[in-house]
N, CA and C atoms as a LAMMPS dump frame, in Angstrom:
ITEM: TIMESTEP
0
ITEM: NUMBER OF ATOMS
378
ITEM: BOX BOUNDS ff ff ff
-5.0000000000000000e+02 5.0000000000000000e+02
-5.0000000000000000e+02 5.0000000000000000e+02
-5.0000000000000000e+02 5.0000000000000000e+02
ITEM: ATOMS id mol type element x y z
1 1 1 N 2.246 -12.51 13.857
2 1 2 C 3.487 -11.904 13.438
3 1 3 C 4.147 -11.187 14.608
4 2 1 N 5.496 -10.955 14.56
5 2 2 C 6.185 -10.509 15.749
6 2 3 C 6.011 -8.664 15.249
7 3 1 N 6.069 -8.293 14.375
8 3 2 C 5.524 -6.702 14.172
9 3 3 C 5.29 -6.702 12.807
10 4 1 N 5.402 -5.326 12.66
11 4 2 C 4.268 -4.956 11.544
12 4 3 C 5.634 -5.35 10.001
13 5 1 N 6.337 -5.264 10.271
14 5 2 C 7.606 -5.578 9.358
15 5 3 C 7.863 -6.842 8.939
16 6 1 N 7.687 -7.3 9.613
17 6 2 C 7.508 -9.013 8.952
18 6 3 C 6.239 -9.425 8.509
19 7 1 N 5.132 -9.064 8.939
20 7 2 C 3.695 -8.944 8.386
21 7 3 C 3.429 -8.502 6.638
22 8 1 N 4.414 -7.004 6.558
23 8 2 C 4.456 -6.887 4.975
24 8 3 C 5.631 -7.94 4.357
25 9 1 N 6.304 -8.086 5.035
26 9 2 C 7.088 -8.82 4.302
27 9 3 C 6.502 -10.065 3.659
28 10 1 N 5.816 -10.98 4.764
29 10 2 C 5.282 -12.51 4.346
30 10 3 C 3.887 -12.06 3.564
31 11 1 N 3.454 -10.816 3.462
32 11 2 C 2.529 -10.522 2.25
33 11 3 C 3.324 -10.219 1.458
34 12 1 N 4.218 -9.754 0.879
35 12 2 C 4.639 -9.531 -0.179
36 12 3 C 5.041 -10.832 -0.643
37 13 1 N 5.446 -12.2 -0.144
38 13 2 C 5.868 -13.215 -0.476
39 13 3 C 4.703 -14.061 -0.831
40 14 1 N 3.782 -13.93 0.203
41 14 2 C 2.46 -14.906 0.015
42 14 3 C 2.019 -14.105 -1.734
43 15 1 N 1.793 -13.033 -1.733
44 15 2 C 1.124 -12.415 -2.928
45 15 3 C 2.155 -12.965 -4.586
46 16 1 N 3.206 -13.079 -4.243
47 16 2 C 3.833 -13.7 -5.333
48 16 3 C 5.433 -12.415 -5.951
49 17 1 N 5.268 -11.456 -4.759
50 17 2 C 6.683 -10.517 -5.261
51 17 3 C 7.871 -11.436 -5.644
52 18 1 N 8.246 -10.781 -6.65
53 18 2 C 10.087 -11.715 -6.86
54 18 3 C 10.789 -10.614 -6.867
55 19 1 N 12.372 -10.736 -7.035
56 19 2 C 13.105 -10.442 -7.176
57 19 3 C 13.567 -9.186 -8.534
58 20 1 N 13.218 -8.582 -8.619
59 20 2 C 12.705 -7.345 -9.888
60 20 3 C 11.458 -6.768 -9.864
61 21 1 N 10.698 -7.557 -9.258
62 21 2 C 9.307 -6.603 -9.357
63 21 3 C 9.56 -5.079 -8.864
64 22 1 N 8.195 -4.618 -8.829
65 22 2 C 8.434 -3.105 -8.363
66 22 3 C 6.896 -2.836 -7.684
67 23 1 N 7.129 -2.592 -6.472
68 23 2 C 6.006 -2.42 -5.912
69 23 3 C 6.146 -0.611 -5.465
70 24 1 N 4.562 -0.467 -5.987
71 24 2 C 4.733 1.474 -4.999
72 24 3 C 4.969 1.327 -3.492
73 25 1 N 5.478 2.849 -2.996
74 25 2 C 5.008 2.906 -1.622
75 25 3 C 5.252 4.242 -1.558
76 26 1 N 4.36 4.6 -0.27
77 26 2 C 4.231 6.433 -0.046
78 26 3 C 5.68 6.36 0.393
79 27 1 N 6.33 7.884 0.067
80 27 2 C 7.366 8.55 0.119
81 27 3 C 7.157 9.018 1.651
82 28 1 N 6.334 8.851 2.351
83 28 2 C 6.273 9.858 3.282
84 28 3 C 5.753 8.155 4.757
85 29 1 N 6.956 7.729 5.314
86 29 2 C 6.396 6.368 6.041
87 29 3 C 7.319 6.088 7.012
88 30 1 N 6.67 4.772 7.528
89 30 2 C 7.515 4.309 8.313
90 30 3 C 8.801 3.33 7.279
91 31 1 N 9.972 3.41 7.918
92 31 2 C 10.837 2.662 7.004
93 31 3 C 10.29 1.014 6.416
94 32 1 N 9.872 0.156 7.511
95 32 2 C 9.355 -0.812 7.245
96 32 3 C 8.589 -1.461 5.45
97 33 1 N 8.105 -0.1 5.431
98 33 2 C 7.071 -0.357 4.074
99 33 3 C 8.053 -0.61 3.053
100 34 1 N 9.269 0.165 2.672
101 34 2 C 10.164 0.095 1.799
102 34 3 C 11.073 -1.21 2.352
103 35 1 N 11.48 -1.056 3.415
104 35 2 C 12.615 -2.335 3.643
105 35 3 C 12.128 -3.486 3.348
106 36 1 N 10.864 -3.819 3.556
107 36 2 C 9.742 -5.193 3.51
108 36 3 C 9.65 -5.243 2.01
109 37 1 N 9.864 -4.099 0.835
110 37 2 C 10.022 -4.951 -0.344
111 37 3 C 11.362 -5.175 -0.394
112 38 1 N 12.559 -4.402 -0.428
113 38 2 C 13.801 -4.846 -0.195
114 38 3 C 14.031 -6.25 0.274
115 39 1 N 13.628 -6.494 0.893
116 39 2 C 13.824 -7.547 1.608
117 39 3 C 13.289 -9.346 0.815
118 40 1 N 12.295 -8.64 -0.063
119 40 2 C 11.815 -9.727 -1.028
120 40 3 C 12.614 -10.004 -2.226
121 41 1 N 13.914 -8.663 -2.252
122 41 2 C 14.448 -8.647 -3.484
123 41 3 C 13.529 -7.724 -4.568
124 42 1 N 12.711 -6.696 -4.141
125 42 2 C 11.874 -6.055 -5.006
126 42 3 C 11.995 -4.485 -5.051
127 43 1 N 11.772 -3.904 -6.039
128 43 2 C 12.427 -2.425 -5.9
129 43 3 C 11.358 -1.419 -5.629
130 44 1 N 11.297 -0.724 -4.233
131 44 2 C 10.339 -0.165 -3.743
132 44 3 C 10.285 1.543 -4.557
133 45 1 N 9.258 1.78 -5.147
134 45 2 C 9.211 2.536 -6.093
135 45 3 C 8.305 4.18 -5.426
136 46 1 N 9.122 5.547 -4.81
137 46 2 C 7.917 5.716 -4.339
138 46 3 C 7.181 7.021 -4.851
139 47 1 N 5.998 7.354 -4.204
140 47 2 C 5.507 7.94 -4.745
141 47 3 C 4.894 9.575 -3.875
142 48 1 N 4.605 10.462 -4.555
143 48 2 C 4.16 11.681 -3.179
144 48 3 C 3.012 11.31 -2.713
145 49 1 N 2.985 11.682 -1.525
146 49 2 C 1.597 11.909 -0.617
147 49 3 C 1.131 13.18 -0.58
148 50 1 N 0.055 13.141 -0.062
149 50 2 C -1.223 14.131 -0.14
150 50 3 C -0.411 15.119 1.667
151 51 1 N -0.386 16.335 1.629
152 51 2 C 0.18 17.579 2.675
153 51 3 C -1.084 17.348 3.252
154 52 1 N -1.603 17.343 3.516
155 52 2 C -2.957 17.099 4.685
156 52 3 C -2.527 15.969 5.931
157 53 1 N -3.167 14.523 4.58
158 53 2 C -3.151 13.652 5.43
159 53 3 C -1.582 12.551 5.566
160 54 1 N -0.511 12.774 4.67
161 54 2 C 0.745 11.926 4.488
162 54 3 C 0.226 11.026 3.748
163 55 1 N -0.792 10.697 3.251
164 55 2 C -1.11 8.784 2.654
165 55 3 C -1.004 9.506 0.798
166 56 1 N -1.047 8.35 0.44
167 56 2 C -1.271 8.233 -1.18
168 56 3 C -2.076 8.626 -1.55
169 57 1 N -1.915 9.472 -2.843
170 57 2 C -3.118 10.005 -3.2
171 57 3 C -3.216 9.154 -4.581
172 58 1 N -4.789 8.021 -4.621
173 58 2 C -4.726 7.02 -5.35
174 58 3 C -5.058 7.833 -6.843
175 59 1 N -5.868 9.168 -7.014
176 59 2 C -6.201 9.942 -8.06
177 59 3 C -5.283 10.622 -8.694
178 60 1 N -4.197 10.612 -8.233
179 60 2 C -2.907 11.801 -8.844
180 60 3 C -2.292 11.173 -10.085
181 61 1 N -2.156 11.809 -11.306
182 61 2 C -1.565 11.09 -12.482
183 61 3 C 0.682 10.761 -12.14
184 62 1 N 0.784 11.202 -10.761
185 62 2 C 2.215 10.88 -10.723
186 62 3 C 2.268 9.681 -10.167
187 63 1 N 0.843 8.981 -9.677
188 63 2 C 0.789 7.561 -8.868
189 63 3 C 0.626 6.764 -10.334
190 64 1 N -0.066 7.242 -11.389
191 64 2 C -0.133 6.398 -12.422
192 64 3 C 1.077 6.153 -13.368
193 65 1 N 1.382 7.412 -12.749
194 65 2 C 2.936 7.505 -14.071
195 65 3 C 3.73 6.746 -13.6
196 66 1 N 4.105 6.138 -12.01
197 66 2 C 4.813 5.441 -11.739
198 66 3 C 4.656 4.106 -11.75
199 67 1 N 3.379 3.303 -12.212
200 67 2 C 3.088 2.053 -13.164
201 67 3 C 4.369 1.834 -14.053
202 68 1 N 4.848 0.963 -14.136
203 68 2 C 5.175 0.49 -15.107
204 68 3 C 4.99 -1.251 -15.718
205 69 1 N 5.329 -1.729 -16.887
206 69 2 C 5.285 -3.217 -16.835
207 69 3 C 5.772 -4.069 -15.544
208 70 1 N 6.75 -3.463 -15.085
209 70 2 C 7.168 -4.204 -13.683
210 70 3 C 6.635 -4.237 -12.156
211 71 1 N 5.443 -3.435 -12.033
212 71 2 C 4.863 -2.919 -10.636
213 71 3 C 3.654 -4.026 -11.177
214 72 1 N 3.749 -4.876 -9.68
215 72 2 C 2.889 -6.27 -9.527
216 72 3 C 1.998 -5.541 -7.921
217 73 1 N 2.489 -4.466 -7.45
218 73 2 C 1.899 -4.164 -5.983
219 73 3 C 1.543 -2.541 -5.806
220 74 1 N 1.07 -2.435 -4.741
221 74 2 C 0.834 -0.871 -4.695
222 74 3 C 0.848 -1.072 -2.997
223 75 1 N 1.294 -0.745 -2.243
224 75 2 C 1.159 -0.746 -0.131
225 75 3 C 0.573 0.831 -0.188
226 76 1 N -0.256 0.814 0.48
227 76 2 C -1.227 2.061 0.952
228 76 3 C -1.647 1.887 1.975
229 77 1 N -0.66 3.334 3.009
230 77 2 C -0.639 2.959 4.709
231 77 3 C -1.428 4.218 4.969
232 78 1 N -1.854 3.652 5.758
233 78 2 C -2.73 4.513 6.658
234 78 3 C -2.123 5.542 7.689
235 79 1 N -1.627 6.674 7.265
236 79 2 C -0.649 7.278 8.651
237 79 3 C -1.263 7.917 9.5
238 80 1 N -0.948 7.666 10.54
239 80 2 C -1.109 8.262 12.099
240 80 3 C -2.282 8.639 11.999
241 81 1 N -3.281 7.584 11.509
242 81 2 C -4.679 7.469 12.271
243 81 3 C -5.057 8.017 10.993
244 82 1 N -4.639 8.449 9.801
245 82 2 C -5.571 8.968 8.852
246 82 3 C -5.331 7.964 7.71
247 83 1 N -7.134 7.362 7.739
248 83 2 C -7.174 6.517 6.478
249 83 3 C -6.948 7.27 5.507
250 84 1 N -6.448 6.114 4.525
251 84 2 C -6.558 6.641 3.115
252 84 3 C -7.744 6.308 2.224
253 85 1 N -7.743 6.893 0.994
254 85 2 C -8.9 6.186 0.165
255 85 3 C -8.904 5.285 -0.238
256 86 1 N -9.567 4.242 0.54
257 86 2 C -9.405 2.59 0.153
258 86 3 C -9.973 2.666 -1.225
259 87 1 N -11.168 3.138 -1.314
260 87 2 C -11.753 3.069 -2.967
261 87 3 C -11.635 3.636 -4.111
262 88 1 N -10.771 4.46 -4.05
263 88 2 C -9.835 5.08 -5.063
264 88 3 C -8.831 4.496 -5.208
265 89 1 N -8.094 3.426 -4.191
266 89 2 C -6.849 2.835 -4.243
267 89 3 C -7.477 1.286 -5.106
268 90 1 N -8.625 1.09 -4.776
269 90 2 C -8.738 -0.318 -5.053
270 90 3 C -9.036 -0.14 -6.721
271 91 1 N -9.325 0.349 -7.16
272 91 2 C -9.779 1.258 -8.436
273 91 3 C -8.21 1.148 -9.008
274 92 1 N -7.452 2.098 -8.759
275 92 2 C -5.927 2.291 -9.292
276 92 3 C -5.595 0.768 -9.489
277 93 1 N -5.461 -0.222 -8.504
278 93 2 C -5.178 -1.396 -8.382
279 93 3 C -5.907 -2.567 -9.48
280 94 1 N -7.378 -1.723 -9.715
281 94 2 C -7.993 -3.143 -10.694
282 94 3 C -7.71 -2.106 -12.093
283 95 1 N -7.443 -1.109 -12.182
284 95 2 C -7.207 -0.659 -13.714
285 95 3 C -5.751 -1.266 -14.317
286 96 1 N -5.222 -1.15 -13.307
287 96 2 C -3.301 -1.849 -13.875
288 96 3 C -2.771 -3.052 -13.175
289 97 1 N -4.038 -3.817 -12.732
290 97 2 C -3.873 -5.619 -12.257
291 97 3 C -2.817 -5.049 -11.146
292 98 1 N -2.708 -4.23 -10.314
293 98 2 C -2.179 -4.203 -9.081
294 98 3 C -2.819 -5.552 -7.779
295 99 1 N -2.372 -6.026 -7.191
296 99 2 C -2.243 -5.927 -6.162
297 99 3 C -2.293 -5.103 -4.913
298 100 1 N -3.234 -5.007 -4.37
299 100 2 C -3.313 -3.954 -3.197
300 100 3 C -2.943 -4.086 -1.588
301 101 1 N -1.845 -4.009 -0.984
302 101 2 C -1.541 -4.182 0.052
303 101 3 C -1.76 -3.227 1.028
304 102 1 N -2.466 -3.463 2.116
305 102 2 C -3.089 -2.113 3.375
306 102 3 C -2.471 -2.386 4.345
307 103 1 N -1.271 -1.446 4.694
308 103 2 C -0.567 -0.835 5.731
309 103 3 C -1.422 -0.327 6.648
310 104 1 N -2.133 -0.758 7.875
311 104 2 C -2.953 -0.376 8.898
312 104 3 C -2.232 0.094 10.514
313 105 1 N -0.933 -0.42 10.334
314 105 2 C 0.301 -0.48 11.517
315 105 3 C 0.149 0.725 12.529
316 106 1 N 0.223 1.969 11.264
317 106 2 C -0.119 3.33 12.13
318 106 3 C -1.718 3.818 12.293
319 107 1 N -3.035 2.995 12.323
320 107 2 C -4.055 3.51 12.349
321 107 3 C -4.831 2.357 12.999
322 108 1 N -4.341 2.23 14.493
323 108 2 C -5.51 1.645 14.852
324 108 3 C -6.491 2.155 15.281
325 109 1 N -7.818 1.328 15.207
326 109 2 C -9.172 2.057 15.254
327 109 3 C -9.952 2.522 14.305
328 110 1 N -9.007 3.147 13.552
329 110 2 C -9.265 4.038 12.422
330 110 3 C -10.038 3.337 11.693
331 111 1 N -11.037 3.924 10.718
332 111 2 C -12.341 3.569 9.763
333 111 3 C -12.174 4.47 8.556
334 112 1 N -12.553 3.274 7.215
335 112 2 C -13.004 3.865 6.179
336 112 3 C -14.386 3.899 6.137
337 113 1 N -15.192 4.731 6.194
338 113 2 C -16.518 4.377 5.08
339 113 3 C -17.357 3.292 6.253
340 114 1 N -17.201 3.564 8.259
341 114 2 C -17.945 2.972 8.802
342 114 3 C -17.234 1.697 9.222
343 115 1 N -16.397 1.116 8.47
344 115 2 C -15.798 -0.022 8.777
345 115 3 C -14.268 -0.025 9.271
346 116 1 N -13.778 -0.602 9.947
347 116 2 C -12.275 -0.762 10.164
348 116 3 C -11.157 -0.832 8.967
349 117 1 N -10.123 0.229 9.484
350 117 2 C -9.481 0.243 8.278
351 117 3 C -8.161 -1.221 8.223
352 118 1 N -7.124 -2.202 7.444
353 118 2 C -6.779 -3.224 8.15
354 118 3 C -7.623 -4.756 7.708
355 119 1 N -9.144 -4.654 7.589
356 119 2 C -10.01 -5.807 7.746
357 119 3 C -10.231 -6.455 6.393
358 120 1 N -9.875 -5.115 4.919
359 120 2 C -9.687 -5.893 3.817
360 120 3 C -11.46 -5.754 3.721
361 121 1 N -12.411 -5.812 4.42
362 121 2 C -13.582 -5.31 4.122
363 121 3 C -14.155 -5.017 2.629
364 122 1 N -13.64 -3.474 2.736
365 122 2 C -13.617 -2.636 1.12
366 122 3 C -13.236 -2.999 -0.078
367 123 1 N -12.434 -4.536 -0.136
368 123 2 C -12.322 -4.489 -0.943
369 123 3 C -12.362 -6.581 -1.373
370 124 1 N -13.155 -6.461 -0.749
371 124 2 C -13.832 -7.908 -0.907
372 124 3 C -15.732 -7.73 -1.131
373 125 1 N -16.223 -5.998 -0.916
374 125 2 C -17.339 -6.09 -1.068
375 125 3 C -18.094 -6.369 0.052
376 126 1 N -18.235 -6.406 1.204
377 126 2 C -18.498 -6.708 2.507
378 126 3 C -19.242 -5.069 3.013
């Protein structure tokens, strides 16, 4: 991919976004995350982050409240080197048939849980 913006984009297309869906994304990002559903025709829906680290907080009932019948995705970025909770996110994602997309753009190096954050690892069971 030529950057990290076209990367979410052709995931949001490969994964099956249309035109009405509604995918989350942290309120607190690089523009990319939101324009890349825009860009699919999908309405980027967002949500607060955690004052510590900027990322999603996958446990908060305002990330659940913003489910609705129309949210097919959830993007959970990793900001400026601080992972988020991949396993609390992947959790949120299999309770409401989300889709889980990992924004790694701002965290290279960075590790969940020993492993690279980015590698999809965590949540294939690896």
């Amino acid at each position: 991919m030529a950057n990290g913006t076209a990367a979410l984009e052709i995931i949001l297309r490969a994964i099956g976004i249309r035109p009405g869906d509604e995918v989350i994304v942290p309120d607190f990002t690089f523009i990319a995350t939101a324009s890349a559903v825009l860009q699919v025709g999908a309405v980027p829906v967002f949500v607060d982050v955690l004052g510590d680290t900027f990322n999603i907080d996958p446990e908060a009932e305002a990330e659940a409240a913003a489910i609705t019948p129309r949210t097919r995705a959830i993007i959970g970025v990793h900001w400026g080197g601080q992972p988020l909770d991949l396993d609390a996110l992947a959790v949120l994602g299999q309770r409401h048939g989300l889709v889980v997309v990992e924004d790694a753009c701002q965290a290279h190096g960075a590790e969940w849980r020993k492993r690279r954050v980015g590698g999809a690892e965590w949540n294939r069971g690896i």
